[in-house]
LUMVEXZA-982916 format. One line per field, with one value per residue: residue number from 1; residue in three letters; y, x, z of N, C-alpha, C in turn. Coordinates in steps of 0.2 Angstrom, whole numbers. Layout:
<palums>
i [NUM|...] $
aa [ALA|...] $
nc2 [Y|...] $
nc1 [X|...] $
nc3 [Z|...] $
cac2 [Y|...] $
cac1 [X|...] $
cac3 [Z|...] $
cc2 [Y|...] $
cc1 [X|...] $
cc3 [Z|...] $
</palums>
This chain:
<palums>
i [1|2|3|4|5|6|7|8|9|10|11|12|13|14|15|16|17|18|19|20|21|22|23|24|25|26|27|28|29|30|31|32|33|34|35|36|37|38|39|40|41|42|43|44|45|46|47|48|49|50|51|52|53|54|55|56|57|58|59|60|61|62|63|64|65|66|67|68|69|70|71|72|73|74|75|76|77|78|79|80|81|82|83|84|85|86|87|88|89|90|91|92|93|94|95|96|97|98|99|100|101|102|103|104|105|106|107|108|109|110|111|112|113|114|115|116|117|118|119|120|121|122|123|124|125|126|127|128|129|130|131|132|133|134|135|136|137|138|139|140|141|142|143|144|145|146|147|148|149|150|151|152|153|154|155|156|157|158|159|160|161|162|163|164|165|166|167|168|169|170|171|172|173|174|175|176|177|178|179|180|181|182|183|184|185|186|187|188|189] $
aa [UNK|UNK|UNK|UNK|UNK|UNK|UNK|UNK|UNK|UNK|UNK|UNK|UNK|UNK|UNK|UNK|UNK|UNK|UNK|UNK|UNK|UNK|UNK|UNK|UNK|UNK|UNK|UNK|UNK|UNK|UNK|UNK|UNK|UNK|UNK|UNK|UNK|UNK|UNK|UNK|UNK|UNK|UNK|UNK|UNK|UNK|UNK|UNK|UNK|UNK|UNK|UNK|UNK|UNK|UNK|UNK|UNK|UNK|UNK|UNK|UNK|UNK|UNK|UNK|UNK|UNK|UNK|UNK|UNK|UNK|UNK|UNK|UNK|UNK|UNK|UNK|UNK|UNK|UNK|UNK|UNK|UNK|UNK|UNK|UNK|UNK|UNK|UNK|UNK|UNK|UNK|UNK|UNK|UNK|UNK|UNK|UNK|UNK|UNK|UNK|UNK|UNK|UNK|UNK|UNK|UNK|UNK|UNK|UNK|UNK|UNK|UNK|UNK|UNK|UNK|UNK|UNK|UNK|UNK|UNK|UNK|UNK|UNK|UNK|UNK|UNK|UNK|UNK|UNK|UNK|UNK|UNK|UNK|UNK|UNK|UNK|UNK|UNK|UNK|UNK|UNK|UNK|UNK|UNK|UNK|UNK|UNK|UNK|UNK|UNK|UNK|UNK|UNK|UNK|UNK|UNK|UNK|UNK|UNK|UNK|UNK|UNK|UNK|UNK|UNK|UNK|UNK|UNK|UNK|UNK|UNK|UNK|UNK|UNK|UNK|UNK|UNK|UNK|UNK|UNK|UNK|UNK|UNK|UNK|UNK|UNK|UNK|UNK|UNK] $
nc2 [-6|11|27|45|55|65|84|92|106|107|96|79|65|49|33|17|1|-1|5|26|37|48|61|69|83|88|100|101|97|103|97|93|80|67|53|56|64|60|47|52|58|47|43|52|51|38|28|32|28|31|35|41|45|45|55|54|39|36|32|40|40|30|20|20|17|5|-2|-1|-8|-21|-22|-21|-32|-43|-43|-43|-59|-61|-64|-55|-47|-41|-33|-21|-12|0|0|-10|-6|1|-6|-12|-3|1|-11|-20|-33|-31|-20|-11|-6|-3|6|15|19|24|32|45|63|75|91|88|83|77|65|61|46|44|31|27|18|27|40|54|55|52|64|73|72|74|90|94|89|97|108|105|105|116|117|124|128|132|127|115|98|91|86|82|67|64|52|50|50|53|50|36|33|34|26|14|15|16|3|-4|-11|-19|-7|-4|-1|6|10|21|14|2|0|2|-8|-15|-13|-13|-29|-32|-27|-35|-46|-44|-55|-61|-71] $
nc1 [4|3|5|2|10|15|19|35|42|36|40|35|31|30|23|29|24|34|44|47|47|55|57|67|69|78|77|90|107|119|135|151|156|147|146|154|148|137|142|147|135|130|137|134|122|115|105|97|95|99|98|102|96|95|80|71|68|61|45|34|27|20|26|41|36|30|41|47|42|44|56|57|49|61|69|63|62|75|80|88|96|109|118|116|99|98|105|101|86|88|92|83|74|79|80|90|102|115|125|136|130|116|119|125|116|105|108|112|118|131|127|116|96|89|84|83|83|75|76|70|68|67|58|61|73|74|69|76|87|82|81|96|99|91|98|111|112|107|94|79|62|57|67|65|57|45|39|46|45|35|23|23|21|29|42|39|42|53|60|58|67|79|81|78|67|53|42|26|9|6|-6|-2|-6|-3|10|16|12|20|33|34|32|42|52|51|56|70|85|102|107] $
nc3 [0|-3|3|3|17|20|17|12|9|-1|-8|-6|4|4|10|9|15|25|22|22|8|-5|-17|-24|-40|-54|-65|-71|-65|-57|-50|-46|-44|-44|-38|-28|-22|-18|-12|1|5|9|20|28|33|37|40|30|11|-3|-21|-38|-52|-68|-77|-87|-86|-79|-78|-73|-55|-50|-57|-51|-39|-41|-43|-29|-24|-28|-27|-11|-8|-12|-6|8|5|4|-10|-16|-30|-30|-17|-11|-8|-18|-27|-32|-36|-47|-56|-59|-63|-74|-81|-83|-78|-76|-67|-72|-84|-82|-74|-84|-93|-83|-74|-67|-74|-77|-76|-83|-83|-67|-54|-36|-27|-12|3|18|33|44|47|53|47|36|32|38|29|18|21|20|6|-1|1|0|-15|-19|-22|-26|-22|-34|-42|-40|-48|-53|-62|-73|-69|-74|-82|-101|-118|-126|-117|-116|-128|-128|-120|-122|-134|-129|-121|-132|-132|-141|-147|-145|-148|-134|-122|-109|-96|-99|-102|-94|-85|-92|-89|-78|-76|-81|-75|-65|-66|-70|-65|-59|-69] $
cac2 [0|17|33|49|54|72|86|96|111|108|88|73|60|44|26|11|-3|1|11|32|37|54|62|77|80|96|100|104|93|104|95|90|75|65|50|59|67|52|43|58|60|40|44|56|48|30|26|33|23|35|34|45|41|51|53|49|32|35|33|42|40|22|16|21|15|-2|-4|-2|-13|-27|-23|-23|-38|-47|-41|-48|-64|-64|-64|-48|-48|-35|-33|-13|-11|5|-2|-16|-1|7|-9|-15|1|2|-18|-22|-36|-27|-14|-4|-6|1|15|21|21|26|34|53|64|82|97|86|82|73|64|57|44|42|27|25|16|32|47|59|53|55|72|79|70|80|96|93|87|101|113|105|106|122|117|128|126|132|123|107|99|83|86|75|61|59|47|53|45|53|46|28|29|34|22|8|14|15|0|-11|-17|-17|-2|-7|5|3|16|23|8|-7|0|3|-16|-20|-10|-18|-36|-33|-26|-40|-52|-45|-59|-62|-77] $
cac1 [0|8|1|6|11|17|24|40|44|33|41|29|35|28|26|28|26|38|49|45|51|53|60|72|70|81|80|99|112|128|139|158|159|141|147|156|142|131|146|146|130|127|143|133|116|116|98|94|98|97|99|102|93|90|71|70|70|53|38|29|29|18|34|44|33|30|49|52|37|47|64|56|47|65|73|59|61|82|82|89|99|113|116|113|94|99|108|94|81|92|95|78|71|81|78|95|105|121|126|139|126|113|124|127|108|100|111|114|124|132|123|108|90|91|80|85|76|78|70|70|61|66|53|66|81|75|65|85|93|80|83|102|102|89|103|117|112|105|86|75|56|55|71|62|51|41|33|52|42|26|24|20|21|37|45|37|46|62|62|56|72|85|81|79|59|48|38|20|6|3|-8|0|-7|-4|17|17|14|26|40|33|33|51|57|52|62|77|88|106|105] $
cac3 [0|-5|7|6|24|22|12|16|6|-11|-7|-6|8|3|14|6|17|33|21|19|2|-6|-22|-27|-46|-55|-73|-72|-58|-59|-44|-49|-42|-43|-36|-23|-19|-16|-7|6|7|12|23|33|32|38|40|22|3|-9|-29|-42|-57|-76|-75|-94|-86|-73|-81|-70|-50|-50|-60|-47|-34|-42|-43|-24|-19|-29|-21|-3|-7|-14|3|12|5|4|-15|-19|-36|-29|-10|-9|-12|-21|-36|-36|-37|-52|-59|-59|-65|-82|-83|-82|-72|-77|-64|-76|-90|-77|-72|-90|-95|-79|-70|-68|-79|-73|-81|-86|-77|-62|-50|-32|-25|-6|6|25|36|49|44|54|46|29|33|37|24|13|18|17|0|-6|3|-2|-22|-21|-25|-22|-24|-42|-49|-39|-55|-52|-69|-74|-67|-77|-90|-107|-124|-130|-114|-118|-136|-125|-115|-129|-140|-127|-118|-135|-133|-145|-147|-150|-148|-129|-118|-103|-91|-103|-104|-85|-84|-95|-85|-71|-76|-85|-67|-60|-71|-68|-62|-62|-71] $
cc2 [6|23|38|52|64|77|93|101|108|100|85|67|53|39|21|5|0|9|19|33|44|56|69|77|88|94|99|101|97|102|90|82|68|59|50|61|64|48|47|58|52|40|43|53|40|25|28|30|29|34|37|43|49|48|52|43|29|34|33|40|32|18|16|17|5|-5|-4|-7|-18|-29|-24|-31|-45|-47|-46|-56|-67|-67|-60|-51|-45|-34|-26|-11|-3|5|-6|-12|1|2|-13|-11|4|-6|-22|-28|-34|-21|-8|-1|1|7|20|23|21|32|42|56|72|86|95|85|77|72|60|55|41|38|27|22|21|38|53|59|56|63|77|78|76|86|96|94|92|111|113|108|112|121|120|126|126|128|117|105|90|82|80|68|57|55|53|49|47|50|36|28|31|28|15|8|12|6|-11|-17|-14|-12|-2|-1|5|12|16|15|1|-6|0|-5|-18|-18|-15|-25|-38|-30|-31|-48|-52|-51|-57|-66|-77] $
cc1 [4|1|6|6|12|22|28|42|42|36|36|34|29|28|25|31|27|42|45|50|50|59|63|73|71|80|88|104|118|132|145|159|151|143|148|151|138|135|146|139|126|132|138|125|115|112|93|97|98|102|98|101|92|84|70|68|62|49|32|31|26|23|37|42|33|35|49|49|42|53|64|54|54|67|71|60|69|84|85|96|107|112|116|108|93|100|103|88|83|91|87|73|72|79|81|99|113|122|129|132|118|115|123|119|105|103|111|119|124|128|117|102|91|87|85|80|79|74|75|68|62|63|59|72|78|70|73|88|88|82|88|102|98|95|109|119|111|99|81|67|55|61|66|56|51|37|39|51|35|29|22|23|27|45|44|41|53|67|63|65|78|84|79|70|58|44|32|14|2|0|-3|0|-2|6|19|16|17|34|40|36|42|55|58|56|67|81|96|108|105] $
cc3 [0|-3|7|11|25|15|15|10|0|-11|-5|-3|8|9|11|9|25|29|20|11|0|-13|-23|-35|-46|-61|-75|-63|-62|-50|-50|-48|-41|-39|-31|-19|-16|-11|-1|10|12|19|30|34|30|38|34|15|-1|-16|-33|-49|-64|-75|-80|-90|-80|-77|-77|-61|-47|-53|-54|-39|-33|-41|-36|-22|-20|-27|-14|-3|-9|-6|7|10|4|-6|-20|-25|-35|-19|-8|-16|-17|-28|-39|-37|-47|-59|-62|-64|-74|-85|-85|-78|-72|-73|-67|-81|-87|-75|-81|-92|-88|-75|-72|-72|-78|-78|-85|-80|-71|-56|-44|-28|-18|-1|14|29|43|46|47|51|38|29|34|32|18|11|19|10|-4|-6|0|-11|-22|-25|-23|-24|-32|-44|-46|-45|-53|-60|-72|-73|-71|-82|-96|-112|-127|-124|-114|-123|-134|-125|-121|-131|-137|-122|-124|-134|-139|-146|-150|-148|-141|-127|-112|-98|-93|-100|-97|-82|-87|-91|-79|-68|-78|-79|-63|-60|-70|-63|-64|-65|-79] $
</palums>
């Protein structure tokens, strides 16, 4: 079940499950070191996962959502594909079992859009780590753009081209089950 719980500066704190969830999305990431910055920021924030993703690669916030239910539910059951539920979100969400491969088509890219997805199952811990990381960037309410997460049909025929399916003439719903089911197949295998 997915409940929104609260919202912090123009942000939406989700729960899914035990975990809270919440998103940071920029048209424009300028940081010199994205990795570095992610490495830090996990440093400092020990009780929070977070994953920087190109949002090209959401389709929409129910993609995102469907995606974690299936990495909590691998967790829960001890069959995770990767042992940081981070990369298995990343890796899940491009529909990948190759983590470089993963990185280079999902992953963030300096001076381009940029969405971060952050889960806790401490609501105070990810309410700090937020406004850190909306301080740390420099995001203010207007650069914040959730619109980088809807679906749309030119985002379907993105995703379709880089990812190598078929492009068949699906509606929104029909392709949001195809993400879904093709998330859920991921295997290393």
């Amino acid at each position: 079940m997915i409940e929104e719980i609260k919202t912090i500066r123009n942000l939406h704190l989700y729960k899914i499950d035990a975990i809270f969830v919440a998103t940071i999305c920029s048209e424009s990431l300028s940081v010199a070191d994205i990795g570095a910055t992610i490495a830090t920021f996990r440093r400092m924030f020990r009780d929070v996962m977070i994953q920087g993703i190109n949002p090209s690669f959401i389709f929409g916030k129910r993609h995102m959502f469907e995606v974690i239910k299936i990495i909590l539910e691998s967790k829960k059951r001890k069959i995770n594909i990767v042992k940081r539920l981070e990369m298995e979100f990343l890796m899940r969400l491009v529909c990948s079992n190759q983590v470089d491969k993963a990185i280079n088509i999902g992953g963030l890219k300096n001076n381009g859009p940029g969405c971060f997805v952050l889960l806790s199952g401490k609501k105070g811990a990810i309410i700090e780590s937020l406004k850190y990381l909306l301080k740390y960037l420099g995001i203010n309410l207007v650069a914040q753009n959730n619109s980088l997460l809807s679906a749309s049909k030119e985002k379907m025929i993105y995703i379709c081209e880089t990812l190598e399916f078929p492009c068949s003439n699906f509606n929104k719903t029909e392709f949001l089950k195809v993400l879904t089911e093709k998330a859920a197949l991921v295997s290393l295998r």
